[in-house]
C-alpha positions as CSV (number, residue, x, y, z in Angstrom):
1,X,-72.2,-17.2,4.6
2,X,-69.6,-15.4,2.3
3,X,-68.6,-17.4,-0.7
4,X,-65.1,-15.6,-1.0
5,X,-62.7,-18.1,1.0
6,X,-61.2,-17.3,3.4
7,X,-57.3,-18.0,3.9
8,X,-55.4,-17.0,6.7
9,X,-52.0,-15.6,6.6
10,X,-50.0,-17.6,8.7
11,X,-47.9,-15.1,11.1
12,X,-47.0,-14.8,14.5
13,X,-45.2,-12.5,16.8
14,X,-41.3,-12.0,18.1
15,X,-40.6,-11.6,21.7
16,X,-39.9,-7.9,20.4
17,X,-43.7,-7.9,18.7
18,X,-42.3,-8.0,15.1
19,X,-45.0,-9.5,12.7
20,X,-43.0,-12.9,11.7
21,X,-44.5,-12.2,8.3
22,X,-43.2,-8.8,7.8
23,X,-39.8,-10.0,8.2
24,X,-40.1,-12.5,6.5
25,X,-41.3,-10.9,3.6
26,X,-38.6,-8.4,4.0
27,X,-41.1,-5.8,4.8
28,X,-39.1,-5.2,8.3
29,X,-35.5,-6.4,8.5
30,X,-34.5,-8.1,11.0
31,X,-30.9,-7.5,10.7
32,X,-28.7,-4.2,11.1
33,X,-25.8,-3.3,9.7
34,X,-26.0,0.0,9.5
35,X,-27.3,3.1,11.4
36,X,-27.9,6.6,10.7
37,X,-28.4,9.7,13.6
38,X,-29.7,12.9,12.6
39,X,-27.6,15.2,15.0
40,X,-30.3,18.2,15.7
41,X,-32.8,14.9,17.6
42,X,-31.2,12.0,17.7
43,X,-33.3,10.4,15.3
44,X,-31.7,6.8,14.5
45,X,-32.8,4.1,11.8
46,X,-30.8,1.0,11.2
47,X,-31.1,-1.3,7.8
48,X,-29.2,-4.0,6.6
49,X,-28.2,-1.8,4.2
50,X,-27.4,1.7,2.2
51,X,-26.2,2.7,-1.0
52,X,-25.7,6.2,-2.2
53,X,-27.9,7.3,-5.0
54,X,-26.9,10.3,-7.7
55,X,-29.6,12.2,-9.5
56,X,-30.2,13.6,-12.8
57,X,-30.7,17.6,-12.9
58,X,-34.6,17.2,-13.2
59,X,-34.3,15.1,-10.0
60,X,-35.2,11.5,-11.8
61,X,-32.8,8.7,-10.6
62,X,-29.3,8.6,-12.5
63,X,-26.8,6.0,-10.9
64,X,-26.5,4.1,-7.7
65,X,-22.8,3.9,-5.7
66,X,-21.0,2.3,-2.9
67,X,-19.0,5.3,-1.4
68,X,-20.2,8.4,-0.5
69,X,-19.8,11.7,-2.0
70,X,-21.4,15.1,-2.7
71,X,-24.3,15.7,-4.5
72,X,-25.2,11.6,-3.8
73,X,-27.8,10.8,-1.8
74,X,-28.3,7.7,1.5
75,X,-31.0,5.5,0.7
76,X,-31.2,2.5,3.4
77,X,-32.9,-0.7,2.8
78,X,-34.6,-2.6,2.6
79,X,-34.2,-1.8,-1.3
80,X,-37.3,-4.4,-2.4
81,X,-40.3,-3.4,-4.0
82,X,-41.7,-2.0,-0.7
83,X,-40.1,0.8,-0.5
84,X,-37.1,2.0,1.9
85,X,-36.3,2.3,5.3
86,X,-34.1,6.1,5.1
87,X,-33.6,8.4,2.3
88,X,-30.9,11.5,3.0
89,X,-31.2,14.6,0.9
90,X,-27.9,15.1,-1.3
91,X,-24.8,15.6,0.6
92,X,-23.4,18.9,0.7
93,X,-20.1,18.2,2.5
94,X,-18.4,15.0,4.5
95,X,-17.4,16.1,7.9
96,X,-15.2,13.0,8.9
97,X,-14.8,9.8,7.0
98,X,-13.2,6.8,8.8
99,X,-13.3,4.0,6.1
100,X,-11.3,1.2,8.5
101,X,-14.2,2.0,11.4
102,X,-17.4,2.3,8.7
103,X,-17.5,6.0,10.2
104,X,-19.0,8.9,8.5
105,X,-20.3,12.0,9.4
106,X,-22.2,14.1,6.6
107,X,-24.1,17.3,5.7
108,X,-26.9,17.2,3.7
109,X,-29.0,19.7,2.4
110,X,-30.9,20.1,5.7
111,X,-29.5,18.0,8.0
112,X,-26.0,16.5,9.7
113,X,-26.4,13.0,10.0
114,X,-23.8,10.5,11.6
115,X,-23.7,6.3,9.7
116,X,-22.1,3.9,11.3
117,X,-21.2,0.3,10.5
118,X,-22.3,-2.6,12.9
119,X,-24.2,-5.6,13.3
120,X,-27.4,-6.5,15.7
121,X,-30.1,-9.3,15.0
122,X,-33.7,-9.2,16.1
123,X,-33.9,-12.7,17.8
């Protein structure tokens, strides 16, 4: 017999096979506000949220922002000590910007990507 103990993590599974846990820990979100297509495959992640990050010339981190703009880039959450969801390469020109729809459609340094604002809930 071992004599580390042994405690169980309490968790359980969503009808969608989420990890309870992982939510709750904010490890997985289980709310979307936000999603990002890559144009060239369709790729799509969602996050409750994004900010828009601007960098130093030796590439260390330099200032975070709201809006968007060239030379930032899209980091989505969740924005916790695990890490994040998305991270964009810097923008190198907005196509279309619709700030009353949440719209925007963006180049970056090697890709055209498509955010849009919304709201869905993991139940």
């Amino acid at each position: 017999m071992s004599k580390i103990p042994n405690r169980g993590i309490p968790m359980a599974l969503t009808e969608d096979n989420v990890l309870k846990i992982a939510v709750e820990q904010g490890v997985i979100e289980n709310e979307f506000n936000w999603k990002l297509v890559r144009d060239r495959d369709g790729l799509t992640n969602q996050s409750k949220e994004v900010t828009w990050i601007e960098w130093n010339e030796d590439g260390t981190f330099k200032a975070k922002h709201n809006e968007p703009a060239i030379g930032l880039s899209l980091l989505m959450s969740p924005l916790n000590a695990h890490g994040y969801t998305w991270q964009c390469t810097s923008v190198t020109e907005i196509v279309e910007e619709r700030l009353d729809d949440g719209y925007i459609k963006f180049k970056t340094e090697n890709s055209t990507y498509e955010l849009f604002k919304m709201h869905s809930k993991i139940k």
